[in-house]
N, C-alpha and C positions, 0 to 999 in steps of 0.2 A: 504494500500500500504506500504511494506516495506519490509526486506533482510527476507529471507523464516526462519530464525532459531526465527525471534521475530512477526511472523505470527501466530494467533491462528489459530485451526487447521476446514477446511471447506469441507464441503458437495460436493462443485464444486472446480474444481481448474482448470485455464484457464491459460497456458502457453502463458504469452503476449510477449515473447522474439522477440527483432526485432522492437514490435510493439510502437506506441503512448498510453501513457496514456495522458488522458484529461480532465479536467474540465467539466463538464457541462453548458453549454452555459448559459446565463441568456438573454432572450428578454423580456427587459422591455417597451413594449409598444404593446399590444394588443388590438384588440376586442372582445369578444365569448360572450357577451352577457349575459343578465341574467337569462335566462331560457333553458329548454334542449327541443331538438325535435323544435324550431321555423325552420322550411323547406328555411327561408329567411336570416339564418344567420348562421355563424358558430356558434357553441356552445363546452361547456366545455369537451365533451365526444369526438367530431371530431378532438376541435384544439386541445386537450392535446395528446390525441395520434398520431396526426400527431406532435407534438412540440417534443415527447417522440424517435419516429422516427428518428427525423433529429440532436438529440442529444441536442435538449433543455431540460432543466433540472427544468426551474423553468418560469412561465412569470410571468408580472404585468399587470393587466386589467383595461382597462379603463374604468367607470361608463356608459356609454351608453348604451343601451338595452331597453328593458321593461319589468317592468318600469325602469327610471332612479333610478341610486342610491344615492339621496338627501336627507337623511338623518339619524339617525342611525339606527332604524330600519330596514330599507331596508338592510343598509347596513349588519347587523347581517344576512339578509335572505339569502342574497346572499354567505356569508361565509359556512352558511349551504349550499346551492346549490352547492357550488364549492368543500367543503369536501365530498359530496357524489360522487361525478361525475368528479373531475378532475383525472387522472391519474399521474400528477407531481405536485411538489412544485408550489404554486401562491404567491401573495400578489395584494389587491386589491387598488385602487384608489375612493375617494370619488369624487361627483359632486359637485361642486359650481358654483351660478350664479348668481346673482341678488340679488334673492329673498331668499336665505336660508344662510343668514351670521348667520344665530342664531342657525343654525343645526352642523355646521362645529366642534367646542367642541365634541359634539357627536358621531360622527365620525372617530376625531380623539382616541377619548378614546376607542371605537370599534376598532381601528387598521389598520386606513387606512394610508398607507405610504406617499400616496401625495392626492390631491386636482387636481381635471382637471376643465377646466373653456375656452369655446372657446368666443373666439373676435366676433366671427360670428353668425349670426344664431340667433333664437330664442324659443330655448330649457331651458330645465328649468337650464342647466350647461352652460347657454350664462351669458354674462357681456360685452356690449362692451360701455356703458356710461360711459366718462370721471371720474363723480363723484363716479357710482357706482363701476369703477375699482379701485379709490383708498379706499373706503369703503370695498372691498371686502379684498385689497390687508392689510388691517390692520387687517382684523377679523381673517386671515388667519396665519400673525404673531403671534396671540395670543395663536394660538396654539401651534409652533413650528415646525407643520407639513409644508413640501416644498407645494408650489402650482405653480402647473404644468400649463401653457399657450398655445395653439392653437392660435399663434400671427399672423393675419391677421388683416385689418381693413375693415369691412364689409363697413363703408358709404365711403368710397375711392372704392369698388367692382362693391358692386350694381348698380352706375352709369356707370360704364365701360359695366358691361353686359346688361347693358338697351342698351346701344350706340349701341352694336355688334349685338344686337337681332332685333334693328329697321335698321340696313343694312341689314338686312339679313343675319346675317354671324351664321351660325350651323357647319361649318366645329370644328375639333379636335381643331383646331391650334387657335378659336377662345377664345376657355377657357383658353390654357395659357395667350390670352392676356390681358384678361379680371383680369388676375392677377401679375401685374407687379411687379417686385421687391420692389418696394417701398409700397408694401401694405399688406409686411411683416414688414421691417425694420422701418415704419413708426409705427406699434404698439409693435413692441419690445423700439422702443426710449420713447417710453409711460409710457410704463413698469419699465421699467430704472430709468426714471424721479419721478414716485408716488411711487416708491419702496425705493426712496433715504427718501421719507417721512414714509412711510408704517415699511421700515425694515425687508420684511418677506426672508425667504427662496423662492428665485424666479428662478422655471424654464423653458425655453424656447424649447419646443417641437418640435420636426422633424423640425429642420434649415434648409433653402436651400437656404440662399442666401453670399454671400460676405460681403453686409454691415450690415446684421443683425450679423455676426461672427464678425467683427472691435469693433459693439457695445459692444458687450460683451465681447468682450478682455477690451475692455476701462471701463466695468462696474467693471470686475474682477479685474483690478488696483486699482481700490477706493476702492477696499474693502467690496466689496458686496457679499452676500452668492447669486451668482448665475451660475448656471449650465446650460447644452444644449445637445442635443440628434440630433444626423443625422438618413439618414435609407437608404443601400444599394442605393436604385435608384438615389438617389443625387449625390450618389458615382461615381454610372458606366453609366449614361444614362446623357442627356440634351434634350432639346425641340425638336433638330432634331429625334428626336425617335420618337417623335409625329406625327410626316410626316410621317415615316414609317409604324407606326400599328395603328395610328388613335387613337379611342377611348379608344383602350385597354391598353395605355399607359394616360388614364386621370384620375390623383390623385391630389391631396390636400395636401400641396400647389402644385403648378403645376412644373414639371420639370424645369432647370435653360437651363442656359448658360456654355459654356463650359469653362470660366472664372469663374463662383460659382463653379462648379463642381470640379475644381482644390482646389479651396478656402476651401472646406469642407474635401480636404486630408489634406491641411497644417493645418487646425484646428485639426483634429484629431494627426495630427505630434507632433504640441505643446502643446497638450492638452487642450486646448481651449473646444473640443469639448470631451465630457467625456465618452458617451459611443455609438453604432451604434445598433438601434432597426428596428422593422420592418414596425411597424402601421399595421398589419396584421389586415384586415379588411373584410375579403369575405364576 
């Protein structure tokens, strides 16, 4: 880009007069999986050229797939996988969980940009024991590389959706409640706390509440390397959308209130909230 006399001279020449020139989007927060052709997921040949389409330029991928990507090997496979088959710029994320603080080095030195690790669940990129997140949260310092959080708290969950499921409650509207704000903000404040011991680069995944955004203005005072990510639907939608299309509107974390929903523009206002991705997950 620049005045046509300091232009070398090209094959196409495309009169953008009038027009926007623009950046290339970066969606940093994907899923496609680690293999190509699984019929059950997106993969690297579908999302990239749909990413390619819509004017994304680059994603970052999340370790889930199969196999997961836990440690550096894998990690090396999938690099190959994604330079034969992606059609745009990537950068991948490694799995941490539990049980692989001693792979994470590895990893990093293969080139993964961040670390994902969910609160929840019990995949091999879960962590949601006290001890083991602050063990985690130090091995992950050592690297320098940021480690990325899926901050829920699964044993504040599981008793909510036992309660809803022994009423009988299968309606849409029963998943949101089964995840009430406080079971975000309640493992972001965790976070906060063992990272003030730990030290690492700590960031906080698809935000969607109010007090989980306070936290991390307050964590961001003190001085902590830590960051946060929203995604469109937080933006433009709340829990009454869930009334309206039902299941087609049930994601992780679950839609807010139209009080969070405010809360995650004025985050993004003062930068609080650093960048907006998608969790594209089909």
């Amino acid at each position: 880009i620049g005045i046509d006399n300091s232009l070398p001279d090209g094959d196409i020449v495309v009169d953008l007069e009038g027009k926007l020139v623009m950046p290339g989007i970066i969606d940093n927060h994907v899923h496609f999986g680690s293999s190509v052709g699984d019929p059950d997921r997106e993969d690297y040949v579908s999302g990239t050229k749909a990413a390619a389409a819509s004017g994304i330029t680059m994603i970052s991928d999340m370790p889930t797939g199969v196999p997961g990507v836990l440690n550096a090997d894998l990690f090396e496979e999938k690099i190959s996988m994604a330079e034969e088959h992606s059609y745009i710029d990537f950068a991948l994320y490694g799995g941490a969980g539990s049980d692989n603080n001693d792979a994470l080095q590895g990893m990093a030195d293969a080139g993964c940009v961040a670390f994902k690790t969910y609160m929840v669940g019990s995949s091999g990129y879960s962590c949601g024991n006290d001890g083991d997140i602050l063990k985690l949260l130090k091995a992950a310092a050592k690297t320098g590389v940021v480690t990325g959080w899926h901050s829920e708290n699964g044993l504040l969950i599981d008793p909510l959706i036992e309660k809803l499921k022994a009423e009988g409650r299968i309606d849409p509207m029963a998943h949101i409640e089964s995840r009430p704000n406080y079971t975000e903000y309640e493992a972001i404040s965790k976070l906060i706390i063992f990272n003030r011991i730990a030290g690492a680069k700590l960031h906080i995944i698809h935000l969607s509440t109010k007090e989980g955004l306070e936290l991390i203005r307050m964590a961001r005072s003190e001085g902590m390397s830590i960051t946060t990510e929203t995604c469109p639907h937080y933006l433009l939608a709340t829990s009454e959308y869930m009334e309206k299309v039902g299941p087609f509107a049930k994601i992780i974390p679950p839609l807010r209130s139209e009080e969070d929903r405010q809360a995650m523009w004025r985050g993004l206002a003062d930068g609080t909230i650093d960048y907006i991705c998608s969790d594209h997950a089909p």
